[in-house]
C-alpha positions in Angstrom: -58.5 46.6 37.8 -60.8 45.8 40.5 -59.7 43.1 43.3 -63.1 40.9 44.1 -61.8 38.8 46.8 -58.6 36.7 48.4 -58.6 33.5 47.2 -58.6 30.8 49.6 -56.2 28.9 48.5 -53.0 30.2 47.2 -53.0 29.8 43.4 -50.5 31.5 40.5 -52.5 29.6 37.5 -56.1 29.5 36.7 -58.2 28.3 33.8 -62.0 28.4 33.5 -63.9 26.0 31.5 -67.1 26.7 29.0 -70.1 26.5 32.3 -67.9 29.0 34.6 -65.9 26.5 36.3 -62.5 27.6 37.5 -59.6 25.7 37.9 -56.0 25.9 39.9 -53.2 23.8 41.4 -52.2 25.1 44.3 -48.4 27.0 44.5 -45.7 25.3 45.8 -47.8 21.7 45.8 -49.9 19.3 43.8 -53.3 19.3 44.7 -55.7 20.6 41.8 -58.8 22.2 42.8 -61.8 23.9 40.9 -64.6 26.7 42.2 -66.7 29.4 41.0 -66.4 32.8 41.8 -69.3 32.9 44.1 -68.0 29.9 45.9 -64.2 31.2 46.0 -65.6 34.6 47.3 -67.3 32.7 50.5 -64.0 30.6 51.0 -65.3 27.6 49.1 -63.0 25.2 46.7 -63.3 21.8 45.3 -60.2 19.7 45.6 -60.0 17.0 42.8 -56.3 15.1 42.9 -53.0 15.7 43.3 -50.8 16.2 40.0 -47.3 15.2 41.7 -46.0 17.8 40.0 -45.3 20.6 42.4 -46.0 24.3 40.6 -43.3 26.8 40.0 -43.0 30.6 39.6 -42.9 29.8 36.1 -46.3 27.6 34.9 -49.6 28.2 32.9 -53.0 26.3 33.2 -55.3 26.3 30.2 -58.7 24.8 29.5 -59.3 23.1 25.7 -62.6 23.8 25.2 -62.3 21.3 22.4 -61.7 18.3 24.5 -62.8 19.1 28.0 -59.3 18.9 29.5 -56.7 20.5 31.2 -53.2 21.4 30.1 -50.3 22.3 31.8 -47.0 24.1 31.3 -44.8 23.0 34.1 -42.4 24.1 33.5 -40.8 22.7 30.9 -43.0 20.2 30.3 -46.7 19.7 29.1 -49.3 17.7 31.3 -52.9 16.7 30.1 -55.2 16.6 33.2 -58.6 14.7 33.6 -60.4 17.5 35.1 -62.7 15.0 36.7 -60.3 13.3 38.8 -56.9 14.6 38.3 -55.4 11.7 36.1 -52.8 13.0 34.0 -50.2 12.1 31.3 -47.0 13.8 30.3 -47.3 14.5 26.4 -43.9 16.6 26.1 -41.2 17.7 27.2 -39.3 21.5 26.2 -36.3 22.8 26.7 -37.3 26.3 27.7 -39.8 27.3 29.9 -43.3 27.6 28.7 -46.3 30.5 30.1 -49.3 32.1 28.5 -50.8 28.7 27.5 -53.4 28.9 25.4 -55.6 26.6 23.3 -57.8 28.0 20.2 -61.2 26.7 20.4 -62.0 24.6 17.0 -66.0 25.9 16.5 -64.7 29.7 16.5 -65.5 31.9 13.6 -64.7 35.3 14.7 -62.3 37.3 12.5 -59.4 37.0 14.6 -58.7 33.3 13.8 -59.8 33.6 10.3 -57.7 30.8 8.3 -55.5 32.2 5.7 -54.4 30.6 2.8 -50.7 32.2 2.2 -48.1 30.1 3.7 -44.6 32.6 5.2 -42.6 29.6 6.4 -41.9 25.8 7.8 -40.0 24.7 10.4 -38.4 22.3 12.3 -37.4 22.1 15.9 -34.0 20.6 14.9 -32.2 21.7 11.6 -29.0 19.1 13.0 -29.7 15.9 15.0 -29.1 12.0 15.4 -30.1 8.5 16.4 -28.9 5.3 16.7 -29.3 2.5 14.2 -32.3 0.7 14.7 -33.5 3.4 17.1 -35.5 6.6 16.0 -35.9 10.5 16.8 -39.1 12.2 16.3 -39.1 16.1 14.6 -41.7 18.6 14.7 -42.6 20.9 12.4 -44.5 24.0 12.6 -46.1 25.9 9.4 -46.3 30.0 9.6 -48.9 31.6 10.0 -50.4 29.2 12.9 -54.1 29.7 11.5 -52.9 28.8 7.5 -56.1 27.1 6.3 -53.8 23.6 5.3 -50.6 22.9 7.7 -50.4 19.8 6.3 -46.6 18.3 5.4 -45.2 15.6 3.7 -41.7 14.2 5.0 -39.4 12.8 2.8 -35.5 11.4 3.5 -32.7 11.8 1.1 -31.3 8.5 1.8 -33.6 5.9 3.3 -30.8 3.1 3.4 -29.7 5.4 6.2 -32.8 6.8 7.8 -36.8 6.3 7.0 -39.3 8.9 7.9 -42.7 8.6 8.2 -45.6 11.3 7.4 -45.8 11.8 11.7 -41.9 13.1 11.4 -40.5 10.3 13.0 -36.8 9.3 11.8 -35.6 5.8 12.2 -32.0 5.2 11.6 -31.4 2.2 9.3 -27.6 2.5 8.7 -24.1 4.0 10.1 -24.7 7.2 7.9 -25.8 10.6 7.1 -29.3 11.8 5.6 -31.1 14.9 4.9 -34.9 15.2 6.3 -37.4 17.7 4.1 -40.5 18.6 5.5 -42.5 20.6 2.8 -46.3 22.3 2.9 -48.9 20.8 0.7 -50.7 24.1 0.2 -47.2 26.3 -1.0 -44.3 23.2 -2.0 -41.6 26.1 -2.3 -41.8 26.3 1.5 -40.2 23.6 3.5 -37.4 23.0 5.9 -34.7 20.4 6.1 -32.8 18.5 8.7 -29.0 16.5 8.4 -29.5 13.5 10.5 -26.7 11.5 11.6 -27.2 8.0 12.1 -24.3 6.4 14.9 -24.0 3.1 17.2 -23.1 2.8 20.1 -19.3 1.2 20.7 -18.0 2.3 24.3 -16.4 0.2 26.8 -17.3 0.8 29.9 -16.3 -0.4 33.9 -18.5 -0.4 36.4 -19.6 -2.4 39.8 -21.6 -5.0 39.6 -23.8 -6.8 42.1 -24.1 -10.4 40.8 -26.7 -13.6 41.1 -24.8 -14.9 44.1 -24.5 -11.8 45.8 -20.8 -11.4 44.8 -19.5 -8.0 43.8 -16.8 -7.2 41.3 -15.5 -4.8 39.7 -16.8 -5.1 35.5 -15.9 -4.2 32.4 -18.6 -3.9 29.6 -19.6 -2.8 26.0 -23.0 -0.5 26.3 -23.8 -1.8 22.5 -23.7 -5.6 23.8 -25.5 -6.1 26.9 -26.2 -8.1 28.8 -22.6 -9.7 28.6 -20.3 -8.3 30.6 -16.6 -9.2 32.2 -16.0 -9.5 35.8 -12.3 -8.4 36.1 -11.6 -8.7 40.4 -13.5 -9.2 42.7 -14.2 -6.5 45.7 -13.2 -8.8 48.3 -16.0 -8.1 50.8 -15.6 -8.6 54.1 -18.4 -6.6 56.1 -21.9 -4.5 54.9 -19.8 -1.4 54.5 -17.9 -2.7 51.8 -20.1 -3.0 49.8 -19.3 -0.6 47.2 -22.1 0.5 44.9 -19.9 4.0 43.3 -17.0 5.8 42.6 -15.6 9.1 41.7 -12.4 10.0 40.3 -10.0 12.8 41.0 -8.2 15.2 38.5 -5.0 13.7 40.2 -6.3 10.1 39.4 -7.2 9.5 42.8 -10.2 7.0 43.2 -13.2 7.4 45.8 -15.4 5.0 46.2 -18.4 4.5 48.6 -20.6 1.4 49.9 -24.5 1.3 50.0 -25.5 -0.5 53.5 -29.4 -0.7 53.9 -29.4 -3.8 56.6 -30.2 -1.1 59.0 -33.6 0.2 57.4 -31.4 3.8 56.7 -28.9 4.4 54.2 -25.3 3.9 55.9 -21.9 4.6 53.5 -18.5 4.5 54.4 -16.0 6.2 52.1 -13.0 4.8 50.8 -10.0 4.9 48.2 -9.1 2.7 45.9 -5.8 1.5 44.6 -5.4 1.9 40.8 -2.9 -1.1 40.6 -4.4 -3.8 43.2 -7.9 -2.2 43.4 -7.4 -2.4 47.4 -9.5 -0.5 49.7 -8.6 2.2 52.1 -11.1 3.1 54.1 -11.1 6.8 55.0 -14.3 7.2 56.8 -18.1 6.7 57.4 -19.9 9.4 55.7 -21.3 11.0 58.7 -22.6 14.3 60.1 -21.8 15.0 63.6 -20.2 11.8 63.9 -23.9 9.9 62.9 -23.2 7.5 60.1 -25.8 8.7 57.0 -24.9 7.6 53.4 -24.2 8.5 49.6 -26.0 6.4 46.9 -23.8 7.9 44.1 -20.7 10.0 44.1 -19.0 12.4 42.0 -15.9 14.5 42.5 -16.1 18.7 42.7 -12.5 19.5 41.4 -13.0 23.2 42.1 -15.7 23.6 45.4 -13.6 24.3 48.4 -10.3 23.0 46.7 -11.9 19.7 46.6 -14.6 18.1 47.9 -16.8 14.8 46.9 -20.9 15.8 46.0 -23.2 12.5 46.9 -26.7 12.2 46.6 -29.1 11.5 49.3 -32.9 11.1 48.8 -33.9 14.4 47.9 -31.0 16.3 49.3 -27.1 16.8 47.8 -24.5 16.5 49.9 -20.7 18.3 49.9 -18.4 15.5 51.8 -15.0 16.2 53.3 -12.7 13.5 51.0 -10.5 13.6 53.8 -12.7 12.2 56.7 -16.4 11.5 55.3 -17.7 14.5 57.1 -20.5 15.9 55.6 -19.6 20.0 55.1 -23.2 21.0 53.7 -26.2 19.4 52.4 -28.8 20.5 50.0 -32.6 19.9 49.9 -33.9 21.0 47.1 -35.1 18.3 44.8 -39.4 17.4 44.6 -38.2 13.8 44.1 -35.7 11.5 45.2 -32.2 11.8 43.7 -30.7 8.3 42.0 -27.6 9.5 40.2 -25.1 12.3 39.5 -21.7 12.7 37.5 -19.3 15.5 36.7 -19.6 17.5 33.6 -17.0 19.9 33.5 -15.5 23.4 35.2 -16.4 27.2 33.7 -14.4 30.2 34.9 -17.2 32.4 36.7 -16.9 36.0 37.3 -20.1 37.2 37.8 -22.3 38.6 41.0 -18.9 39.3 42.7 -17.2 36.1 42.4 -14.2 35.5 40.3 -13.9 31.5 40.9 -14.4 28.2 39.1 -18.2 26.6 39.1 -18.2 22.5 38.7 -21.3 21.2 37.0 -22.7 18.3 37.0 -25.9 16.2 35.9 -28.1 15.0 38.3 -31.0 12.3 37.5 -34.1 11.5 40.0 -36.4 9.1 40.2 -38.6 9.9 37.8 -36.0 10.4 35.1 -35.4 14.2 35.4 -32.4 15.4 34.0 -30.8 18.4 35.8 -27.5 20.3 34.7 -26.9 22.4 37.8 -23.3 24.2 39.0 -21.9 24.6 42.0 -19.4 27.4 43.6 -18.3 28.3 47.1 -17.0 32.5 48.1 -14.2 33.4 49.9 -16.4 32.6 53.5 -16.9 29.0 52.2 -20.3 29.6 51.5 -21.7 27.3 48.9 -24.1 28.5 45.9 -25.8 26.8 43.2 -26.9 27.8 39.7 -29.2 26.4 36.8 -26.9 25.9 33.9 -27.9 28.3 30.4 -28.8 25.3 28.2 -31.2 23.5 31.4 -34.1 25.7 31.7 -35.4 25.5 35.5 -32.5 23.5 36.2 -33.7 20.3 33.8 -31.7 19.9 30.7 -33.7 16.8 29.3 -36.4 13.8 30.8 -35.6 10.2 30.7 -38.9 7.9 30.0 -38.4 6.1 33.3 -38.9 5.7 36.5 -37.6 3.4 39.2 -39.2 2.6 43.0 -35.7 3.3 44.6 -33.0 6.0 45.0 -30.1 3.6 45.8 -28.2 1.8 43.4 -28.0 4.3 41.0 -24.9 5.6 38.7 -24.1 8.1 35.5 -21.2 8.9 34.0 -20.7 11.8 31.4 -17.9 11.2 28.5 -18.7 14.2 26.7 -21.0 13.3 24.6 -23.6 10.9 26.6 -24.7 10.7 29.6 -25.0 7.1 30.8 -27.4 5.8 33.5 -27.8 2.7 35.0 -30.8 2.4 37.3 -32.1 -0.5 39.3 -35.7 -1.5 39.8 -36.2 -3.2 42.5 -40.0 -3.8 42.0 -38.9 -5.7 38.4 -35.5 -6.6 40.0 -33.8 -5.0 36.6 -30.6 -3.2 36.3 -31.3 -0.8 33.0 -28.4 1.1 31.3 -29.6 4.5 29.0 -27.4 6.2 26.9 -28.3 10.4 26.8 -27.5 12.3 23.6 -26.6 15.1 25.4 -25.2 16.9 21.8 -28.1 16.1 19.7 -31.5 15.2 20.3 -31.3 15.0 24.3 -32.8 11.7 23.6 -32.1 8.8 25.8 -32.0 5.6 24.4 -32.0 2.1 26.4 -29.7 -0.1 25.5 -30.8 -2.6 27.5 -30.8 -4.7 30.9 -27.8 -6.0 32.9 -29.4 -9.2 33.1 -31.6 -11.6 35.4 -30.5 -10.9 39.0 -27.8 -8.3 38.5 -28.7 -5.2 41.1 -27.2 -2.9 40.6 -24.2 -1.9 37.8 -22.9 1.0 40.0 -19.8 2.6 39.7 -20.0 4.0 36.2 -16.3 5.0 34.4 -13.6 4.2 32.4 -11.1 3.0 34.7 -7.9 0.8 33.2 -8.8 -1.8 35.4 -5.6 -4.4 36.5 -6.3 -7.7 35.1 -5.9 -10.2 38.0 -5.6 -14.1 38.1 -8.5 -15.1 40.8 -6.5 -18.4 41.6 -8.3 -21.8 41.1 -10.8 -20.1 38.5 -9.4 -22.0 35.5 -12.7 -21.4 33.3 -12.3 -17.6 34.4 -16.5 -17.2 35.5 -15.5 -15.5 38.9 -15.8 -18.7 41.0 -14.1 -21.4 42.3 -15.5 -24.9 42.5 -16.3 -28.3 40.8 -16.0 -27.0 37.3 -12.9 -25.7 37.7 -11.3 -29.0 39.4 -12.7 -31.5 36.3 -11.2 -29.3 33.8 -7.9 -29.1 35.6 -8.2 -33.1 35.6 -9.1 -33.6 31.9 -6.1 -31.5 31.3 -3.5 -33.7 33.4 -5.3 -36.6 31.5 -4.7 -35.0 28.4 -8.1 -34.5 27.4 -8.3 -30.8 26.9 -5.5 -28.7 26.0 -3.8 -25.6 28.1 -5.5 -23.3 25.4 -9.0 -24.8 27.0 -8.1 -23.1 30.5 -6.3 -20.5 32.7 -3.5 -21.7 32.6 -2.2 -19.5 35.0 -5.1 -20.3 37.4 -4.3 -24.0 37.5 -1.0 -24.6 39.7 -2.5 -23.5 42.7 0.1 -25.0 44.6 2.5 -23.1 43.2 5.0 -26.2 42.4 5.5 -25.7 38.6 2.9 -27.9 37.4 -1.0 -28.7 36.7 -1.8 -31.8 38.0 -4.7 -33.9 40.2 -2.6 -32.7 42.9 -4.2 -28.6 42.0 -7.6 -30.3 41.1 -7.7 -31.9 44.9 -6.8 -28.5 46.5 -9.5 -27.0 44.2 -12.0 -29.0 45.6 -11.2 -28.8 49.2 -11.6 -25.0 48.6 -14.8 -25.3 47.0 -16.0 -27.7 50.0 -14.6 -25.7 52.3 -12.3 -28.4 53.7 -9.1 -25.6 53.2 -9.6 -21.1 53.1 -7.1 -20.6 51.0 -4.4 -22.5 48.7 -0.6 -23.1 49.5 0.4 -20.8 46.6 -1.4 -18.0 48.2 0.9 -18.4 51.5 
């Protein structure tokens, strides 16, 4: 081996293209840049774009000499690059890490891509999976040897009233059901491979928090299957910015944590507080604060095991580990390319390994631009904290969402086993989106759909047994008190509607025993503002 030269740049990829050209994206940032070797030798490069996709230890760079483009292995997924200007597209994503990129050039006739015409094997990338109904996952297949002289497959389903396939491997479910998936090779039919789909929907009540139209904020119940409807159950009761919750975290004792999202000031601002499981009233423990600055959380979750205790909240591209005593943060993280939106508890593994003999907490952890991670973290005997990629996330990312929002804040997921739910806010399209992540099958996420038209955000993600409460006054039980409510407590003293047509309950807002003009007066001085509150309420 004979070293020509140090680079001028610091590179740990390279491809080179058919005239000479080399090409590299720089370690530990984005920018790509081509030279030659005479020009690299004299300290001369060529920079074309930025990738926005910083490079790892792990990557590989390859030129297609069939197309003129670049591809890249980073490092889970693969990138096409315009080598021109730097445009690029995400084509896939892997759950392992990929290196030693290459890409066989088509016009090649040496011996050592001859095409052969035995066929050893077919497979697929899945041999168990599943999709919702209406909703489809794609499979890929791959026929042995790679240089066969005809890979081509035909896909076939065993039950198409429960799942179709088409000749690209794409499986749409069709019906609550199970249905096996052949792929076979046209040149040898005795070789094929087969996968069991399972076709499922979606029925899962959820609660949440929801920012309303008005600017109200309650606390929700919904069904991820039938969005956008959902129920407002209380209401927070909002008094000042920093109650403004936006999400929660819950306890192994049952203990409720919840945190507000203040932005008034330009910065991110949370104060953290406890909730009451049988009035759903606030106790406000602290600001979230470092040093005794106020900073903020823009999604919580709970560590049951980290330092006996302790509350993990996102914050831009940094984690934090807050005191669930006082709000104080105890250590923060920075260790994310992008912004973080959203993060959830998984679940707790005994670890006994590199010296320790403790618990690890994991949890998922979603950015910006939709990256999945499934990461662990453990504290010694010092109360030093340490993090670890989970086996089944490869570099830390256990799946990619196809999404991306303009904003960390008013994000929240929640993991019940078996998905992973997210609901993210765009605050360019003003849309509150909910996406449900097989995290057993497919790692597929599938969006079932907005929150509807001014709803920012639906924080707060769980399954709380929420305490149904009587909001007094609200007759037609829509959250709100005012003129509506009044005429329909009127038709009913006048006989025009019956007690079934109302909230009964609602309705005596005086509090003497019965519904009459006398309740639909008070109503409306409340809703004109004439009275703050009713005499039953005393």
């Amino acid at each position: 081996m004979e070293v020509l030269y140090e680079m001028p740049i610091d590179v740990n990829n390279m491809a080179i293209d058919g005239e000479g050209n080399f090409y590299s994206i720089v370690y530990g940032g984005s920018s790509l840049y081509t030279y030659t070797l005479e020009g690299a030798a004299n300290g001369v490069v060529e920079y074309i774009g930025e990738i926005y996709y910083g490079t790892t230890y792990l990557n590989s760079l390859a030129w297609d000499h069939n197309t003129d483009m670049l591809y890249w292995a980073y490092p889970n997924t693969l990138i096409e690059i315009d080598p021109e200007t730097a445009d690029y597209t995400v084509l896939h994503y892997n759950m392992y890490q990929m290196v030693g990129l290459y890409i066989r050039p088509e016009t090649y006739t040496g011996e050592t891509f001859a095409p052969v015409d035995e066929v050893l094997s077919v497979e697929l990338d899945f041999t168990e999976n599943r999709t919702m109904v209406g909703t489809n996952v794609i499979l890929t297949e791959k026929v042995w040897p790679w240089n066969v002289s005809d890979n081509s497959v035909t896909w076939t389903s065993s039950d198409e009233s429960v799942a179709t396939v088409d000749q690209n491997g794409t499986v749409t479910g069709v019906a609550v059901g199970t249905a096996v998936i052949t792929v076979t090779s046209n040149l040898d039919p005795t070789k094929y491979a087969t996968c069991v789909i399972e076709v499922n929907t979606l029925d899962k009540n959820l609660t949440g928090i929801v920012w309303d139209e008005n600017g109200d904020i309650w606390w929700s119940e919904f069904n991820v299957g039938d969005l956008p409807n959902y129920d407002k159950v209380a209401n927070v009761n909002t008094t000042n910015e920093k109650q403004y919750l936006a999400s929660i975290a819950v306890a192994p004792d049952g203990t409720i944590y919840a945190s507000s999202t203040d932005v008034s000031t330009g910065y991110l601002e949370s104060a953290l507080y406890t909730v009451d499981p049988e009035t759903l009233a606030l106790n406000k423990i602290g600001d979230v604060n470092i040093d005794g600055k106020v900073l903020g959380a823009s999604d919580i979750a709970y560590a049951p095991n980290l330092l006996g205790g302790t509350i993990m909240g996102t914050y831009g591209q940094s984690l934090l580990v807050i005191d669930p005593s006082n709000g104080n943060y105890i250590a923060d993280y920075t260790m994310f390319m992008y912004g973080l939106n959203a993060i959830t508890y998984v679940g707790s593994d005994r670890f006994q390994e590199y010296g320790f003999d403790t618990y690890i907490d994991w949890f998922f952890l979603i950015d910006t631009y939709g990256f999945v991670y499934l990461m662990g973290f453990l504290a010694d005997d010092a109360g030093n904290v340490y993090y670890l990629e989970h086996p089944a996330a490869s570099g830390g990312i256990f799946t990619v969402v196809n999404y991306q929002t303009d904003t960390i804040y008013f994000g929240s997921a929640y993991f019940d086993g078996e998905f992973l739910y997210w609901s993210v806010y765009n605050e360019g399209k003003d849309v509150a989106t909910l996406f449900a992540i097989d995290t057993v099958g497919s790692r597929k996420a599938y969006n079932m759909g907005d929150f509807g038209p001014g709803i920012w955000p639906m924080g707060g993600l769980s399954e709380l047994d929420l305490p149904k409460t009587t909001l007094l006054g609200d007759v037609n039980g829509d959250g709100l008190v005012d003129t509506t409510d009044a005429k329909l407590i009127m038709q009913l003293d006048l006989g025009l509607i019956s007690e079934a047509d109302l909230e009964l309950a609602a309705a005596d807002v005086n509090g003497d025993g019965l519904v009459d003009t006398t309740d639909a007066k008070l109503v409306m001085q409340l809703d004109l503002g004439l009275i703050t509150e009713f005499p039953n309420q005393g």
